[in-house]
Residue frames as a rotation matrix with the C-alpha (Angstrom) as fourth column:
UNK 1
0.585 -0.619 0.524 -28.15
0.392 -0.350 -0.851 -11.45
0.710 0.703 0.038 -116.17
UNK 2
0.415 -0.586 0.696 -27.05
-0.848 -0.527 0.062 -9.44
0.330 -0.616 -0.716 -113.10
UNK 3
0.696 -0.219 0.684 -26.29
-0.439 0.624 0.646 -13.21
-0.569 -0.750 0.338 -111.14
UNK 4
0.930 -0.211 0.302 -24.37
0.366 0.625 -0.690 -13.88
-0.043 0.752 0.658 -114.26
UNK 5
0.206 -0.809 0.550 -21.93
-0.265 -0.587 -0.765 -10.59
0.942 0.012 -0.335 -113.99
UNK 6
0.484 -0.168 0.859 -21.87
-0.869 -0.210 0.449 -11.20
0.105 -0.963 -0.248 -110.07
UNK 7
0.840 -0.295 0.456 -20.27
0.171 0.941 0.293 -14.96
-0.516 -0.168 0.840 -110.66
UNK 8
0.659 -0.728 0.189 -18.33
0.558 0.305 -0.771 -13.85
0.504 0.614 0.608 -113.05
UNK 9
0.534 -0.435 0.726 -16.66
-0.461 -0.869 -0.181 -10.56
0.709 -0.238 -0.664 -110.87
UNK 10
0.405 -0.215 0.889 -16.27
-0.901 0.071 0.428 -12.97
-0.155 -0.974 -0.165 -107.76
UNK 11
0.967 0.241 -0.079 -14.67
-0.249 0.960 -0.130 -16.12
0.044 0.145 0.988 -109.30
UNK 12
0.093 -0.995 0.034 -11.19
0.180 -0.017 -0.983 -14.84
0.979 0.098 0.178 -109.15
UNK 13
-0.326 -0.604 0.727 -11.06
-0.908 -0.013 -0.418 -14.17
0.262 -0.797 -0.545 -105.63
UNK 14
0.778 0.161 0.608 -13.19
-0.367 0.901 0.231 -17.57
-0.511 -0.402 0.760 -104.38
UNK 15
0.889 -0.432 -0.149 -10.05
0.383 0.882 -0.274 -19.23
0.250 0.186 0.950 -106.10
UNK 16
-0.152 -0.824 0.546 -7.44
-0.291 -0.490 -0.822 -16.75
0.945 -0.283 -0.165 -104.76
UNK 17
0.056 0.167 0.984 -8.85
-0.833 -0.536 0.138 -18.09
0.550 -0.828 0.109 -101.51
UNK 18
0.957 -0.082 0.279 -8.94
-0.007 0.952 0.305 -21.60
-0.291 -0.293 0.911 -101.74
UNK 19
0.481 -0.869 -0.113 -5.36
0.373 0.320 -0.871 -21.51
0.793 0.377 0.479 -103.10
UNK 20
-0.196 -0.722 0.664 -4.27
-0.468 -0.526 -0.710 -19.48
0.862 -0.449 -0.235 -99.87
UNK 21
0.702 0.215 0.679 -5.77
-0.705 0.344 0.620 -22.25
-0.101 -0.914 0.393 -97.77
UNK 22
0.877 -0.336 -0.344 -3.55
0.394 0.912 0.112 -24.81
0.276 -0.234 0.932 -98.51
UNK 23
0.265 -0.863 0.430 -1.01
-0.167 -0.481 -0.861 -22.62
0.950 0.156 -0.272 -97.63
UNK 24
0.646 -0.112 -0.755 0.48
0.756 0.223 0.615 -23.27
0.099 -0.969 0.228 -93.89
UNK 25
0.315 -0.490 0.813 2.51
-0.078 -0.867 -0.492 -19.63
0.946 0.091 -0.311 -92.70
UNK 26
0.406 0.030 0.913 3.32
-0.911 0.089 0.402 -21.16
-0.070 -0.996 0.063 -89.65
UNK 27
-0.310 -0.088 -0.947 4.88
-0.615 0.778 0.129 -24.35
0.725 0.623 -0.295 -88.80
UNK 28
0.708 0.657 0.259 3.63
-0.675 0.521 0.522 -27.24
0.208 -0.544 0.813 -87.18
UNK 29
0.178 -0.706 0.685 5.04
-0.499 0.536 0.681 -30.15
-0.848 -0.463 -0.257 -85.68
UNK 30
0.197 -0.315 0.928 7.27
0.508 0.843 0.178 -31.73
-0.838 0.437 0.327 -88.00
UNK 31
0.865 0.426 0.267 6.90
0.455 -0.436 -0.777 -29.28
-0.214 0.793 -0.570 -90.66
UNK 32
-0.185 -0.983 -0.013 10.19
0.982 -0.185 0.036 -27.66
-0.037 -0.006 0.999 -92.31
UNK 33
0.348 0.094 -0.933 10.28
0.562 -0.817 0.127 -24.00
-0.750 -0.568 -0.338 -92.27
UNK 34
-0.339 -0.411 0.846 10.25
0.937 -0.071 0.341 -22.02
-0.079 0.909 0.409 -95.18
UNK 35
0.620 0.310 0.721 8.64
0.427 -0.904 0.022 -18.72
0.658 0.294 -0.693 -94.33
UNK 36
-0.687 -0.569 0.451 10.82
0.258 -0.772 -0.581 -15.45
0.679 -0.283 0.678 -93.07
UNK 37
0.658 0.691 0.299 8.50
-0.039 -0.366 0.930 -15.02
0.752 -0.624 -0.214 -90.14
UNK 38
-0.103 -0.899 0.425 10.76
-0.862 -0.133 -0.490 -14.61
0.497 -0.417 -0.761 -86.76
UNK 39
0.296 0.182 0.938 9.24
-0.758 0.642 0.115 -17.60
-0.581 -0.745 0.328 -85.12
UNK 40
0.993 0.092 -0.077 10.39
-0.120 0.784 -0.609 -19.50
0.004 0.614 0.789 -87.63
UNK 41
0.576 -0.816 -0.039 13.14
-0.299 -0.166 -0.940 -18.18
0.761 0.553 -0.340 -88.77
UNK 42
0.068 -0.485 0.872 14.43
-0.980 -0.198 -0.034 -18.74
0.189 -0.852 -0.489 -84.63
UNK 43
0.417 -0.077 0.906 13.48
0.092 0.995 0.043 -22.61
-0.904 0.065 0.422 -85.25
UNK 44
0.888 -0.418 0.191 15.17
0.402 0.505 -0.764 -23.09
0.223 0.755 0.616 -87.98
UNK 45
0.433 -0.837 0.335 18.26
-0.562 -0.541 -0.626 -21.31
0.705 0.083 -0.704 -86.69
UNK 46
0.263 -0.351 0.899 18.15
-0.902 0.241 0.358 -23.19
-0.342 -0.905 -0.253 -83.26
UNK 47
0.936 0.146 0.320 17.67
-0.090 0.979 -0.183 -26.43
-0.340 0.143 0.929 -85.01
UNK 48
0.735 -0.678 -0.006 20.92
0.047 0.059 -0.997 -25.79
0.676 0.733 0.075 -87.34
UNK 49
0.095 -0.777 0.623 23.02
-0.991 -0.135 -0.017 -24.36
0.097 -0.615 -0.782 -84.09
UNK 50
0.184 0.070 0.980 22.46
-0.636 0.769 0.064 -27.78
-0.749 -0.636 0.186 -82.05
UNK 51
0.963 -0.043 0.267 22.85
0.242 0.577 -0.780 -30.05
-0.120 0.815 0.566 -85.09
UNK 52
0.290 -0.957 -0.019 26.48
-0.220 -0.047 -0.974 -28.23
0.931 0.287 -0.225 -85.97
UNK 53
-0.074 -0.887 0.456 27.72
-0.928 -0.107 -0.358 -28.40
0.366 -0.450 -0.815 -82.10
UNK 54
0.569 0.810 0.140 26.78
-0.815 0.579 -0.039 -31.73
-0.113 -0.092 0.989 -82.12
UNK 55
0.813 -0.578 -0.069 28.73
0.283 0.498 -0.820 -32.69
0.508 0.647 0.568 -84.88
UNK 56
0.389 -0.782 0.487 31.64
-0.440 -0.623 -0.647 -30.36
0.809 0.037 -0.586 -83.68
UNK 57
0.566 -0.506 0.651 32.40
-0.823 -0.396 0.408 -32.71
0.051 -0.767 -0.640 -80.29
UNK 58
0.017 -0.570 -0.822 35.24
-0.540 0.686 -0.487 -35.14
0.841 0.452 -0.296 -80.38
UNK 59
0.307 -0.186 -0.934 36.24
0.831 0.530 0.167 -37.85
0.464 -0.827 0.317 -77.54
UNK 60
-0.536 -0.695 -0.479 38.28
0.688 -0.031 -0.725 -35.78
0.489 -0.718 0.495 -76.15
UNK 61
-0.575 0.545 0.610 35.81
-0.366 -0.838 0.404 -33.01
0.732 0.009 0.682 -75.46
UNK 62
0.488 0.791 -0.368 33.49
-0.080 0.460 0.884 -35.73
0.869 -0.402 0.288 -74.16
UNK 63
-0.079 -0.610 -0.788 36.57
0.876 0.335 -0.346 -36.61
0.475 -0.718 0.508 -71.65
UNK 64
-0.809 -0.457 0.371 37.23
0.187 -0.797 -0.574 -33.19
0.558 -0.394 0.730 -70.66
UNK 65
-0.141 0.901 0.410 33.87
-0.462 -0.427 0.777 -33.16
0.875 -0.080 0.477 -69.73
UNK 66
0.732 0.408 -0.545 34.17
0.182 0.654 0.734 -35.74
0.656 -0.637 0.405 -66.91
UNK 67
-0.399 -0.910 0.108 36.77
0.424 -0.288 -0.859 -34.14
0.813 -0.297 0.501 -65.57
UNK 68
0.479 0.451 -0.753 36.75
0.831 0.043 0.555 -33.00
0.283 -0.891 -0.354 -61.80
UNK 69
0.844 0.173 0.507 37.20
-0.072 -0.901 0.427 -29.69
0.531 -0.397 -0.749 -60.35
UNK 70
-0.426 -0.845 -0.322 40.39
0.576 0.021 -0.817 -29.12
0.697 -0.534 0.478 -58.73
UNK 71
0.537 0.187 -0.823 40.01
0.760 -0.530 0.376 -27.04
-0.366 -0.827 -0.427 -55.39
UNK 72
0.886 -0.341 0.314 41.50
-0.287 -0.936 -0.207 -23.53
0.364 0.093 -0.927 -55.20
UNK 73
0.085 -0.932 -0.352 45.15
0.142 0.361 -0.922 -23.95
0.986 0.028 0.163 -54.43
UNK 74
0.925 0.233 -0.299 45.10
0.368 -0.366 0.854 -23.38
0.089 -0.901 -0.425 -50.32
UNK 75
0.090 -0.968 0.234 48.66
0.188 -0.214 -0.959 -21.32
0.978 0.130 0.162 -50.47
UNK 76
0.313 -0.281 0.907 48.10
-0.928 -0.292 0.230 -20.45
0.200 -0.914 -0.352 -46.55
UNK 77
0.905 0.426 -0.008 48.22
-0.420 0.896 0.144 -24.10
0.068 -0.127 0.990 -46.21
UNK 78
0.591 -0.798 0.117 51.61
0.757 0.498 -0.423 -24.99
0.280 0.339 0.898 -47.69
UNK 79
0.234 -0.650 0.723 53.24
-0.454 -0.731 -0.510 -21.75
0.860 -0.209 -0.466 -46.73
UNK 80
0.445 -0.275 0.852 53.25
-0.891 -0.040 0.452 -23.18
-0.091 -0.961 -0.263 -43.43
UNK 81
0.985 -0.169 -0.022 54.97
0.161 0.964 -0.212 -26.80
0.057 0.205 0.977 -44.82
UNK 82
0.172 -0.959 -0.227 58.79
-0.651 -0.283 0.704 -26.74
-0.739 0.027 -0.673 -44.24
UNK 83
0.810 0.207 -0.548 60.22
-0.558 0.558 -0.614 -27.88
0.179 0.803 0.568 -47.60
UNK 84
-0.026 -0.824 -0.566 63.85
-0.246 0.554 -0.795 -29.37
0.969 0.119 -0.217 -45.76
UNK 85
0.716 -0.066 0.695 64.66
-0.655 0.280 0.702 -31.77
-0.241 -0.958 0.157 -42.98
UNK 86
-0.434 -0.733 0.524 66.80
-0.828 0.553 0.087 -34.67
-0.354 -0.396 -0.847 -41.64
UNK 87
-0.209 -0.154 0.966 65.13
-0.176 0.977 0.117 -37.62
-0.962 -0.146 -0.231 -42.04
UNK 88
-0.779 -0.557 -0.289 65.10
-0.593 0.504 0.628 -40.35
-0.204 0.660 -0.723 -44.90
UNK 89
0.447 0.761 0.471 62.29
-0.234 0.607 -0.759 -42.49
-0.863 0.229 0.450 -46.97
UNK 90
-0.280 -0.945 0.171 63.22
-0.894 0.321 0.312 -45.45
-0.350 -0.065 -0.935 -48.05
UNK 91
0.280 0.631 0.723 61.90
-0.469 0.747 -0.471 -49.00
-0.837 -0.207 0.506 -49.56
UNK 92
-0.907 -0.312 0.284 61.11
0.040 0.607 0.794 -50.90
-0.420 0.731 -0.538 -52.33
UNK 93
-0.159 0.892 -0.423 58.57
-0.758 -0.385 -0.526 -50.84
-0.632 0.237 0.737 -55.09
UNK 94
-0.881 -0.152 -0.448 56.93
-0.389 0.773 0.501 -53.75
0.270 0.616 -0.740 -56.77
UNK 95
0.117 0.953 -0.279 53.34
-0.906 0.217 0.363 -55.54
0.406 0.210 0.889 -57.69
UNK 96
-0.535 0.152 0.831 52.26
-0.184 0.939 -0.290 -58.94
-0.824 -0.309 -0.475 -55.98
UNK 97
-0.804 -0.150 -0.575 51.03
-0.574 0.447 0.686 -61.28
0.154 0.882 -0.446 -58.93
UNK 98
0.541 0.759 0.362 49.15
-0.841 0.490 0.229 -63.77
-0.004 -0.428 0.904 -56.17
UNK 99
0.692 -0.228 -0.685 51.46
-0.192 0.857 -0.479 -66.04
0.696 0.463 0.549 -57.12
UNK 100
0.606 -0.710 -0.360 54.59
0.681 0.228 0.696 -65.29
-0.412 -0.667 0.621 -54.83
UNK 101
-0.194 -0.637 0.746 55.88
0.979 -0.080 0.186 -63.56
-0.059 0.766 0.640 -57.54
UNK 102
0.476 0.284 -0.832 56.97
0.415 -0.907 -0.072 -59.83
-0.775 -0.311 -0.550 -57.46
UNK 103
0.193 -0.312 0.930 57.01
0.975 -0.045 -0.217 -57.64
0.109 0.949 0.296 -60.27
UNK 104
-0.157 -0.635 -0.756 59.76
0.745 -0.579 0.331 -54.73
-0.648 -0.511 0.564 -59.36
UNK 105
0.978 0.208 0.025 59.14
0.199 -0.889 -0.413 -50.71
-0.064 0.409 -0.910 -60.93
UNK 106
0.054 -0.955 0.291 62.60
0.947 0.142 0.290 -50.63
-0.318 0.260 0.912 -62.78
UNK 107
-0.780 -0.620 -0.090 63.94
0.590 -0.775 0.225 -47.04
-0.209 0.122 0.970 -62.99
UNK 108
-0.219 0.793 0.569 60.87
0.661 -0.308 0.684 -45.45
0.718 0.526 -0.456 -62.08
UNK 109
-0.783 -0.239 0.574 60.08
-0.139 -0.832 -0.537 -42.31
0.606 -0.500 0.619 -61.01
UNK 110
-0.015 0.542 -0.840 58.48
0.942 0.289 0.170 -41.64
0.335 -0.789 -0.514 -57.19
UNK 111
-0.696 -0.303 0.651 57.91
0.063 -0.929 -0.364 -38.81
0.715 -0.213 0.666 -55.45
UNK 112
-0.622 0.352 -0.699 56.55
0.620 -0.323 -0.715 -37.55
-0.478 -0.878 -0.017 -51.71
UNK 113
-0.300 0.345 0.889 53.32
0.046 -0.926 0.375 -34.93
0.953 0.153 0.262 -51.88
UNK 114
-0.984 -0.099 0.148 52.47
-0.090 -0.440 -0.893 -33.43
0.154 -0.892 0.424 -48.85
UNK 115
-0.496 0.846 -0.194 49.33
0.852 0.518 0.081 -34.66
0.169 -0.125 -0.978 -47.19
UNK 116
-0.841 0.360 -0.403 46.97
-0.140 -0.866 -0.480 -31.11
-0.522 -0.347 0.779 -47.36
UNK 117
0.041 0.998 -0.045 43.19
-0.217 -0.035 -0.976 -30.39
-0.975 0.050 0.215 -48.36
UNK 118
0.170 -0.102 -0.980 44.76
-0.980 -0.122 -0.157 -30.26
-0.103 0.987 -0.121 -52.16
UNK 119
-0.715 -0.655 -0.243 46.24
-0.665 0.745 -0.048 -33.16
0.213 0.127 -0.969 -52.11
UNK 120
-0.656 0.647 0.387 43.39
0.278 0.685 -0.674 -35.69
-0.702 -0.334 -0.629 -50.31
UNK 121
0.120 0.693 -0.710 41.00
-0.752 -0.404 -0.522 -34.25
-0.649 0.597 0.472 -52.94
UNK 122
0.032 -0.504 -0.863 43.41
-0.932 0.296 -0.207 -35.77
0.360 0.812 -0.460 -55.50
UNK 123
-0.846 -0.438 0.305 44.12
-0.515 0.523 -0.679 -38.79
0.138 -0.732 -0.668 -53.02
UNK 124
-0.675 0.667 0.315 40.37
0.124 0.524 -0.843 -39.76
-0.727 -0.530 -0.436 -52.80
UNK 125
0.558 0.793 -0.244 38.50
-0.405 0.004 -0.914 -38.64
-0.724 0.609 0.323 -56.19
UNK 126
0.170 -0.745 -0.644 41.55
-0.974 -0.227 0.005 -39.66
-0.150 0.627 -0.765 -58.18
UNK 127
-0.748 -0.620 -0.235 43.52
-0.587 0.784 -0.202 -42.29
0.310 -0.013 -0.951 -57.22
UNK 128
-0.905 0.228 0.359 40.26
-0.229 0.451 -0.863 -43.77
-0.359 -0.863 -0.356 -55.13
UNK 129
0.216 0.819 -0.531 37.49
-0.315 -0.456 -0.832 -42.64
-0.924 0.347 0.160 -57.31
UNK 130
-0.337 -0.137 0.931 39.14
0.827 0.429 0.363 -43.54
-0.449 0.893 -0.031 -60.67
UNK 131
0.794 0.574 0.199 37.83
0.574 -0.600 -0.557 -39.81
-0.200 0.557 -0.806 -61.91
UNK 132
-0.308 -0.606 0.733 40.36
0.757 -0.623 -0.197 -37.33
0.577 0.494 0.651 -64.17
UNK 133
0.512 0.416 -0.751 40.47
0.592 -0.805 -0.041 -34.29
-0.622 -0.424 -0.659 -62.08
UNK 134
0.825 -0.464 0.323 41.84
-0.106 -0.688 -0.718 -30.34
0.555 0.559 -0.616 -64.51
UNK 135
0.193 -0.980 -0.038 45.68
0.638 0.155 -0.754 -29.70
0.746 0.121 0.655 -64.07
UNK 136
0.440 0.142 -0.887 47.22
0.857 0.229 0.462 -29.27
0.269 -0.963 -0.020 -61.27
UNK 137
0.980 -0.057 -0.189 47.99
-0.008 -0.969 0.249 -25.98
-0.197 -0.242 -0.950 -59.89
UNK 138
0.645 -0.754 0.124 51.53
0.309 0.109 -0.945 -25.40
0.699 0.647 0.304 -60.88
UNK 139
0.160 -0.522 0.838 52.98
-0.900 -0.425 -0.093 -24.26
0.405 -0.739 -0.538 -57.01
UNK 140
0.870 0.129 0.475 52.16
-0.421 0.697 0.580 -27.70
-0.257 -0.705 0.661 -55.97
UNK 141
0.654 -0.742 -0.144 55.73
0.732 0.670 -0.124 -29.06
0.188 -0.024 0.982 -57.38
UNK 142
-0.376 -0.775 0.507 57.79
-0.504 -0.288 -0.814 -26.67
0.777 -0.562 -0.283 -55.15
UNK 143
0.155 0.536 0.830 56.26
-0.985 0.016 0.174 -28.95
0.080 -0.844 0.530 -52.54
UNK 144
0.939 0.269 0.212 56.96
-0.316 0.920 0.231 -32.17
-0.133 -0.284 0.950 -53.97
UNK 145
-0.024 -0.957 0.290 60.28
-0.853 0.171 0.494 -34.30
-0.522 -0.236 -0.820 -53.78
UNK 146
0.699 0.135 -0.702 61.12
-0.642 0.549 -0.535 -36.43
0.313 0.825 0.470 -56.75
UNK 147
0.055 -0.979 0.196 63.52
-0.878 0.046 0.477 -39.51
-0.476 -0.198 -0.857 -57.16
UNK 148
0.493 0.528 -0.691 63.74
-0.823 0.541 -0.174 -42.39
0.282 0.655 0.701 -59.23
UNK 149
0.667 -0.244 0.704 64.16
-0.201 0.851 0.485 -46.61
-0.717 -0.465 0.519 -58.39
UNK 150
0.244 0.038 0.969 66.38
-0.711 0.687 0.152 -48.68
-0.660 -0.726 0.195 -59.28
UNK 151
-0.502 -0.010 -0.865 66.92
-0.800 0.385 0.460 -51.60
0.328 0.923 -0.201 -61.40
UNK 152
-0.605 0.673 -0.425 65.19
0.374 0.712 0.595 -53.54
0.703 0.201 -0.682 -59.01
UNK 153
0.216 0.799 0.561 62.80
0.097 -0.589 0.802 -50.82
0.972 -0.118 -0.205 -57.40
UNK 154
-0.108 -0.352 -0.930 65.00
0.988 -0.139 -0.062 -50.02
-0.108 -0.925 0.363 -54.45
UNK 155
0.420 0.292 0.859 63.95
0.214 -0.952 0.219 -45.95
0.882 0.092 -0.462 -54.12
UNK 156
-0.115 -0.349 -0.930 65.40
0.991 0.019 -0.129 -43.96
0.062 -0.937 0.343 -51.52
UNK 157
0.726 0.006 0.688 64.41
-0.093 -0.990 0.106 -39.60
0.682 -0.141 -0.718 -50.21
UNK 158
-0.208 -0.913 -0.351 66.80
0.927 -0.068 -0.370 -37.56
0.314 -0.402 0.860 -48.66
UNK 159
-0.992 -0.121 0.042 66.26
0.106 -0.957 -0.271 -34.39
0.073 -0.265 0.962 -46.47
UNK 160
-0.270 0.956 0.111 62.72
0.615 0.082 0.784 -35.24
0.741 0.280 -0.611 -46.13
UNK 161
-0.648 -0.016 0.761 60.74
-0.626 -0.558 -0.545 -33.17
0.434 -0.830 0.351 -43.24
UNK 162
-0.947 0.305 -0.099 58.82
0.315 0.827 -0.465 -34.24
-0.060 -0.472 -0.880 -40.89
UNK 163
-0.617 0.675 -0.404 55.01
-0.623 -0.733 -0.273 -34.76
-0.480 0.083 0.873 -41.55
UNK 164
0.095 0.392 0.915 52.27
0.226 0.887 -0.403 -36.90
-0.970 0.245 -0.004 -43.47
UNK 165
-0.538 -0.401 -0.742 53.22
-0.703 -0.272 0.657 -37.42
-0.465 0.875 -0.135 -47.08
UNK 166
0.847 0.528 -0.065 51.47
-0.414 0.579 -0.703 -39.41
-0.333 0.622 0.709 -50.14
UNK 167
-0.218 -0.973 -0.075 54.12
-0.484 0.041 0.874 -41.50
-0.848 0.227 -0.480 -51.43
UNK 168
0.633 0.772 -0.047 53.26
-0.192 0.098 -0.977 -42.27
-0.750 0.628 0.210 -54.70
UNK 169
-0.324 -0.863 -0.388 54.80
-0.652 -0.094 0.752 -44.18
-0.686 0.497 -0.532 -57.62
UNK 170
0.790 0.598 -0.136 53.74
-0.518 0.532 -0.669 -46.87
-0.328 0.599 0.731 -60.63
UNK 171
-0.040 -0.494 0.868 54.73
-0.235 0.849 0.473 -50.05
-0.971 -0.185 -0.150 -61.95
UNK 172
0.012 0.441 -0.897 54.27
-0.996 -0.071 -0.048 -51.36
-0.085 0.895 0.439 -65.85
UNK 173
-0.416 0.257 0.872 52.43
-0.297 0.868 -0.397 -54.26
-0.859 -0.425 -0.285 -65.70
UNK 174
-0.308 0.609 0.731 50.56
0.917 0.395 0.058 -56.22
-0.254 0.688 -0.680 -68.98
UNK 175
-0.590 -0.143 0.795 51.10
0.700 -0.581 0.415 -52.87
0.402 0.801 0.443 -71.00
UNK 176
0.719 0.690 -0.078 49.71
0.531 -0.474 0.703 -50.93
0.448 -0.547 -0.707 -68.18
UNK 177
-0.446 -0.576 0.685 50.96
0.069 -0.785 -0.615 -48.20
0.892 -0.227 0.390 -65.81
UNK 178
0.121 0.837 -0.534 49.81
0.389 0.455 0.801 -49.13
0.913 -0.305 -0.270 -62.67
UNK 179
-0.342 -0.290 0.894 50.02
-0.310 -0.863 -0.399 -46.61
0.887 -0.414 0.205 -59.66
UNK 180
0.213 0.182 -0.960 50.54
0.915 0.308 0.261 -47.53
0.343 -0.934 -0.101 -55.97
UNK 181
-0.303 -0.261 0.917 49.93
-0.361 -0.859 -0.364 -44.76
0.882 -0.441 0.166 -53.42
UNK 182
-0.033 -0.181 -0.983 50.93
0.772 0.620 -0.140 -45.04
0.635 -0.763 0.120 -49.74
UNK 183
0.686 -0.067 0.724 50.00
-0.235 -0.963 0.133 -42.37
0.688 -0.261 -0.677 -47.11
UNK 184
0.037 -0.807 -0.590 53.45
0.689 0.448 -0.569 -42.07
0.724 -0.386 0.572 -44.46
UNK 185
0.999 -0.012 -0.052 54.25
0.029 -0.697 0.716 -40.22
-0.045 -0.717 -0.696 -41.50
UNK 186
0.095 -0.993 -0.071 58.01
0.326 0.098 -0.940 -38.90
0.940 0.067 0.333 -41.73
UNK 187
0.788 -0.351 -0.505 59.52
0.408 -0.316 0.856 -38.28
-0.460 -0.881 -0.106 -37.75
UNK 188
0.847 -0.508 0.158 62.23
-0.490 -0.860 -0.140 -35.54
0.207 0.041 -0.977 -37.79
UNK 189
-0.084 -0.925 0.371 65.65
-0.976 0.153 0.158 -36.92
-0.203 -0.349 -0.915 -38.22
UNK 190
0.295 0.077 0.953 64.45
-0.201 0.979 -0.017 -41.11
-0.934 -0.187 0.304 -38.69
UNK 191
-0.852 -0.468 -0.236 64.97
-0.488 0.542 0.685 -43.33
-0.192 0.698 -0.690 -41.42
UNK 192
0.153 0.878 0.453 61.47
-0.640 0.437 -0.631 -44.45
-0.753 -0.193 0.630 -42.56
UNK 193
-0.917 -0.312 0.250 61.15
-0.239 0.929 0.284 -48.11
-0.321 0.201 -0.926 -44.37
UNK 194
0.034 0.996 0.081 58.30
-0.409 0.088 -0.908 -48.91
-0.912 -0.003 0.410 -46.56
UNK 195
-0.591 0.100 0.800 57.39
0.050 0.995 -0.087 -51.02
-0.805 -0.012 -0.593 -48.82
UNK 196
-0.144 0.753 -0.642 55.41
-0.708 -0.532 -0.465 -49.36
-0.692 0.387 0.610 -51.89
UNK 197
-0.808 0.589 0.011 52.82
0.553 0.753 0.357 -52.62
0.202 0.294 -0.934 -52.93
UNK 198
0.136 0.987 0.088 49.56
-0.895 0.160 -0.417 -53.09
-0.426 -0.022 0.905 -54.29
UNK 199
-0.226 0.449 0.864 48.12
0.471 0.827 -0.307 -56.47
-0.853 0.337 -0.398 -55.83
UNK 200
-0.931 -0.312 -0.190 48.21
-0.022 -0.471 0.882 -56.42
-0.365 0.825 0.432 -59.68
UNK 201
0.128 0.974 -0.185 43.85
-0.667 -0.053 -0.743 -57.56
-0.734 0.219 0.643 -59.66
């Protein structure tokens, strides 16, 4: 009789216990998270963050990302650049085909940049490299000297100083914009002659 009352007193918890084993209060790998514990609750928050800024980037983001560092602007640098002189750059712009055939940059725009630490950055990860570098400091075009060719890519500077310059201009080729850059030396007072070619590849 007594082993009778003592099964019966203890049969609600032995099944209040096996029902809290199948419980899991924790998760495990793979497992979704449904209790309010803080380890959880921090996985299931991290999981949602990463998952939304995921979604949230576009191409362009992705681009911006491959972007290159610009340098610090070097303003001692250029302070010490005179921005007028005497002499003259001069030429002609236009792609080589392979054939014989030269396709001329019609009323396009050129322009001189002074050859400095800013500039060869741009000059060698850029134009050499093929990498997007962030926007260019905004002092660097009191430095540069604009002008535009032609109808058949005859370009011509005036008042140039003397010094090494990037001469730099582009061509539209098979729905392209192709960019030729030439480094020059200008002599005080001359008349420099050049040629601004590349091969169209």
């Amino acid at each position: 009789m007594f082993l009778k009352k003592l099964l019966y007193i203890s049969m609600p918890v032995i099944l209040l216990l096996s029902g809290c084993a199948n419980k899991t209060p924790f998760p495990h790998h793979g497992t979704e998270v449904n209790n309010k514990d803080n380890s959880g609750k921090r996985w299931a928050d991290e999981t949602n963050i990463n998952s939304v800024n995921e979604s949230n980037i576009s191409s362009k983001d992705l681009m911006s990302q491959d972007k290159q560092v610009r340098i610090s602007f070097p303003v001692q640098e250029y302070s010490k650049l005179s921005k007028k002189g005497r002499a003259t750059v001069k030429g002609r712009i236009y792609l080589d085909n392979n054939y014989g055939n030269k396709i001329y940059g019609k009323n396009t725009r050129l322009y001189l940049n002074p050859v400095t630490s800013y500039s060869k950055q741009w000059y060698e990860q850029s134009y050499l490299g093929g990498h997007k570098l962030t926007k260019a400091d905004k002092r660097l075009y009191n430095y540069l000297k604009f002008t535009t060719s032609d109808a058949n890519g005859n370009f011509s500077f005036y008042g140039i100083a003397s010094g090494s310059y990037y001469l730099i201009g582009s061509v539209n080729y098979d729905n392209r914009k192709l960019r030729i850059t030439s480094q020059i030396d200008v002599i005080r007072g001359k008349v420099i002659n050049i040629n601004l070619t590349r091969e169209t590849n």
